[in-house]
C-alpha positions in Angstrom: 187.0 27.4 -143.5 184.2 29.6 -144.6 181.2 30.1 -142.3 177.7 30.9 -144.0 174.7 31.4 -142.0 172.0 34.3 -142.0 171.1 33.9 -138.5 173.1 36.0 -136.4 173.0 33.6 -132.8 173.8 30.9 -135.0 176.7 31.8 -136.6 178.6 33.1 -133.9 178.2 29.8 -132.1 179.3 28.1 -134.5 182.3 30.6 -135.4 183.3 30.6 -131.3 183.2 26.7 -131.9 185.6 26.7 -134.4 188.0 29.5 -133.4 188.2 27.7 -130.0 189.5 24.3 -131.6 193.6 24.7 -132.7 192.7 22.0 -135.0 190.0 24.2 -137.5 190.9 28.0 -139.4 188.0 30.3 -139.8 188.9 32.9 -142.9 185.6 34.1 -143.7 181.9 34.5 -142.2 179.0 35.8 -144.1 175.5 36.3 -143.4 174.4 36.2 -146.9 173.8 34.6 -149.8 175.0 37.8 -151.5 178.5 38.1 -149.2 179.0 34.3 -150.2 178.6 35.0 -153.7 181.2 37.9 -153.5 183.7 35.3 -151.9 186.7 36.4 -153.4 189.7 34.4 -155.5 192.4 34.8 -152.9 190.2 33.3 -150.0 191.7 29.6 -150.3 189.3 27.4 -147.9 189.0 24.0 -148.2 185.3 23.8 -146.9 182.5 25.9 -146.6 179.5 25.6 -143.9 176.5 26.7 -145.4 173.6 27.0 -143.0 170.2 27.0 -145.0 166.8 26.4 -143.9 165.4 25.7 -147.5 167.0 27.1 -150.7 165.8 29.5 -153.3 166.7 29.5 -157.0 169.1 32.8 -155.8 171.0 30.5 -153.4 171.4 27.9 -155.4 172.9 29.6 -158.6 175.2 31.6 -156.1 176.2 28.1 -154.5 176.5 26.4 -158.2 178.9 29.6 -159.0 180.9 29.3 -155.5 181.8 25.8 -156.9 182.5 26.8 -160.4 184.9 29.6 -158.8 186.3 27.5 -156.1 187.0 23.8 -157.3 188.8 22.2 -154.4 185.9 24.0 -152.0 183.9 21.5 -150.0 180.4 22.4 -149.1 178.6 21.0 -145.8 175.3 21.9 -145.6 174.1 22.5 -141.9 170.1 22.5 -141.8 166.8 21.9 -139.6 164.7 20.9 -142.6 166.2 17.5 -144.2 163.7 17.0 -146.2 164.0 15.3 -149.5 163.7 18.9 -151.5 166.5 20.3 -149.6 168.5 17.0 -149.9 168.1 17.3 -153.4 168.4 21.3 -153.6 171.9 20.4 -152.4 172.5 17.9 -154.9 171.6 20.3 -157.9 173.6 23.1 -156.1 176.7 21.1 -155.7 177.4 20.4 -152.5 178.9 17.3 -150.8 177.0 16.7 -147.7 174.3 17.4 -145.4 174.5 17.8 -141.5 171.5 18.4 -138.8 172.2 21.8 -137.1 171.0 19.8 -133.8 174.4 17.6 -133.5 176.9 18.4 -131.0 180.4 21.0 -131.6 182.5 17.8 -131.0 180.1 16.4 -134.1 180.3 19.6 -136.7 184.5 19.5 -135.5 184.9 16.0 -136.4 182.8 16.8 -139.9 184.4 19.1 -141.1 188.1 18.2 -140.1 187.5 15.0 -142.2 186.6 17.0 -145.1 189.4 19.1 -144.8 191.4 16.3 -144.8 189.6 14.8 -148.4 187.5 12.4 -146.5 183.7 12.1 -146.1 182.4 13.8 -143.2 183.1 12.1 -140.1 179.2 11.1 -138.6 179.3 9.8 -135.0 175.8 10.8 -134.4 174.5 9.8 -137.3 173.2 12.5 -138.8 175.5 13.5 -141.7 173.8 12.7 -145.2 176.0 12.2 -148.4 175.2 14.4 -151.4 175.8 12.5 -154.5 177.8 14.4 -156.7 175.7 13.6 -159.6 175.1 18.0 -159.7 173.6 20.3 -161.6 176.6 20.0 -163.8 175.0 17.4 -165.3 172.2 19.1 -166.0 174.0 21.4 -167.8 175.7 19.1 -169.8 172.6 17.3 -171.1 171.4 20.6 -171.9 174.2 21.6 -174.0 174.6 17.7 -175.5 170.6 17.6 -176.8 168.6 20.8 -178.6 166.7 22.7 -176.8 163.5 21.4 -175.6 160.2 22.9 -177.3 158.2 24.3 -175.2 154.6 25.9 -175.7 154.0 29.5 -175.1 151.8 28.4 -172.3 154.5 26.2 -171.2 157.4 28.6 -171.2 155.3 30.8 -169.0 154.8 28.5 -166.5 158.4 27.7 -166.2 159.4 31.2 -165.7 156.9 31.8 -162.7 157.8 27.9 -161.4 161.5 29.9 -161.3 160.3 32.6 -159.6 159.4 30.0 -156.9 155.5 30.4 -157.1 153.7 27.0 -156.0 150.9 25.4 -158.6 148.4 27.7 -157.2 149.5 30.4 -157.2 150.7 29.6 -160.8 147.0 29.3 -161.6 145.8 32.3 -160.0 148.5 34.4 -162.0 147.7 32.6 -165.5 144.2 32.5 -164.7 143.9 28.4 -165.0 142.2 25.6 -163.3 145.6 24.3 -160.5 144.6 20.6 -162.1 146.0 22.1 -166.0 149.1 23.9 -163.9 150.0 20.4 -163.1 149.7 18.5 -166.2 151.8 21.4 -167.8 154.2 21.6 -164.9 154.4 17.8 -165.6 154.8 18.2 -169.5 157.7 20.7 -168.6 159.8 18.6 -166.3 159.4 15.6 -169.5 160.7 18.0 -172.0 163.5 19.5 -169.4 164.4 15.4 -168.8 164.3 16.1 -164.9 162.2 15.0 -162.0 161.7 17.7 -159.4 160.8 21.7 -159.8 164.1 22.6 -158.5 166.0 21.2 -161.2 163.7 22.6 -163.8 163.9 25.6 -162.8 167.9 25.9 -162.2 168.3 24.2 -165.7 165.6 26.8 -167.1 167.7 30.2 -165.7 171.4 28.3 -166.5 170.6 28.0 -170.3 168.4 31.1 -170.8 164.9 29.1 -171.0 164.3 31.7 -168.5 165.3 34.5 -166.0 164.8 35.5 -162.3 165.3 38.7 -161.3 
């Protein structure tokens, strides 16, 4: 297994967890998105724990690539915030499942063991939630099945500080605009784009060059 997580406390717990149970392999631990990224060919885990608390457009390309490089790796999410955005954050990133940082060692064990093993996540407690594999994979093939969409100048500008992670206000404070016209253009962007949530807009915008974050 691979063990992500930036918080130091956390991710020794969880790495003493696993290296205590006969039953798990720990390879590799990192404590950032920019170690994960670097994982290299010859590490052959069969899951990955990624702890997040909410993604940014950096995590998720570097978790979309980690898939791309890795195939047969399994991603389990482990967060505090399962929210909806970071549900679908996972989704668009590409990995398989969700799990609450709050459930037990016995709980994470059992979770990942199963996935290991090619099943879903084992969920005693409950709190395991099933990423539909419908991924930003799809996204990208949309994108390369239909031309590209035509955006405004105003438009295009306002994706590329959406990807940069700035909220509608603070869109409208950099572009000088009234937060009510940020929306309606936000709006008009996601309906060109052919996705529903910011997120996806803005992974689909730095994929096929609509855009770029530094």
């Amino acid at each position: 297994m691979v063990l992500h997580d930036a918080h130091d406390i956390f991710r020794r717990g969880v790495a003493a967890v696993l290296l205590d149970d006969p039953s798990t392999d720990l390879v590799r631990e990192t404590s950032s998105f920019a170690e994960l990224a670097e994982l290299p060919d010859d590490v052959h885990a069969h899951v990955a724990l990624v702890g997040v608390r909410a993604f940014e457009l950096d995590e998720l390309e570097v978790l979309s690539r980690l898939r791309v490089r890795h195939p047969w790796l399994r991603v389990l999410v482990m967060t505090t915030e399962e929210s909806p955005e970071v549900l679908e954050s996972s989704r668009v990133a590409g990995a398989d499942a969700l799990i609450s940082k709050s459930v037990s060692a016995e709980h994470l064990i059992a979770a990942a063991r199963s996935m290991v093993d090619g099943r879903p996540p084992a969920d005693p407690e409950h709190r395991v939630r099933i990423v539909a594999q419908a991924t930003g994979a799809e996204v990208e093939a949309r994108a390369a099945a239909e031309p590209g969409p035509r955006l405004t100048r105003q438009e295009q500008r306002i994706l590329e500080l959406l990807a940069r992670g700035l909220t509608n206000r603070q869109i409208a404070e950099t572009l000088t605009l009234q937060e009510k016209t940020v929306r309606n253009h936000v709006t008009a962007v996601l309906a060109k784009l052919g996705v529903e949530r910011r997120t996806q807009a803005a992974l689909l915008a730095v994929r096929t060059g609509l855009t770029t974050v530094d």
